[in-house]
C-alpha positions in Angstrom: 1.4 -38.5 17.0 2.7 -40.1 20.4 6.1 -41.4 20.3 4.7 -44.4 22.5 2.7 -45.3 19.6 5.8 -45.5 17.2 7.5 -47.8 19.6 4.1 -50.1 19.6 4.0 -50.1 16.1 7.5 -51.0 16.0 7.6 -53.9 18.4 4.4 -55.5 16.6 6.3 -55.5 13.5 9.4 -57.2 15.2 7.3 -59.7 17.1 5.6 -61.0 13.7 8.8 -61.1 11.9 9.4 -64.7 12.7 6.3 -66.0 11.7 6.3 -63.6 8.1 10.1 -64.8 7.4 8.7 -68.8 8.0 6.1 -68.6 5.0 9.0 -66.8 2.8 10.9 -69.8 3.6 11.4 -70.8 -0.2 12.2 -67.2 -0.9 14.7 -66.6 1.9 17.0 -69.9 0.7 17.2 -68.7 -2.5 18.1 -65.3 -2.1 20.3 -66.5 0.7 21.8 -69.4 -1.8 22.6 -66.8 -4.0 24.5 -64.5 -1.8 26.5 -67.5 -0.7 27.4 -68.4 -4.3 28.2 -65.0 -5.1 30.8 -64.5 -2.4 32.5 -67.6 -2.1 36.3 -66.8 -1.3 36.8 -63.2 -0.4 34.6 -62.0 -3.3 32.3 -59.2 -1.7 28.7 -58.7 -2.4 28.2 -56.6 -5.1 24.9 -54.6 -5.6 22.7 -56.2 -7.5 23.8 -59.6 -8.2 21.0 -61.3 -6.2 18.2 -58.5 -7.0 15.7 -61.1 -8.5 15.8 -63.2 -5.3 16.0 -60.2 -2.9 12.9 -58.7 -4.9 11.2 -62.1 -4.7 12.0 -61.9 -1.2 11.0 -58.6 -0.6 7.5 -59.0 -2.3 6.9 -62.6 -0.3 7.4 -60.6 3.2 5.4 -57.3 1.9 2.4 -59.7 0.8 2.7 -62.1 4.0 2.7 -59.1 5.8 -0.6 -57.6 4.5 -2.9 -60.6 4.7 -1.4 -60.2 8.0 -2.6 -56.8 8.8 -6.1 -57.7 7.7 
């Protein structure tokens, strides 16, 4: 395996990150809603509190991704 390949692969996956992240819109807001409401003051992030919207997140950019790749 060339190491110019990785690189390739790798830019491709940054250059179709904005479109992916625009049709997990919904998704992203929420999880991002969450995080917000979960730190407000100087509260830190604490694992897990926002794990159904990350995974929600997670699964909308794994899936966008895909139908992508096809």
């Amino acid at each position: 395996m060339s190491t110019a390949n990785v690189w390739t692969r790798s830019r491709e996956k940054i250059r179709r990150f904005p479109e992916i992240f625009a049709q997990c819109a919904a998704e992203a807001t929420a999880y991002g809603k969450c995080v917000t409401a979960t730190t407000t003051g100087k509260q830190e992030l604490k694992k897990d509190l926002c794990v159904k919207e990350f995974e929600a997140l997670r699964t909308c950019f794994a899936n966008v991704a895909k139908r992508a790749a096809k």
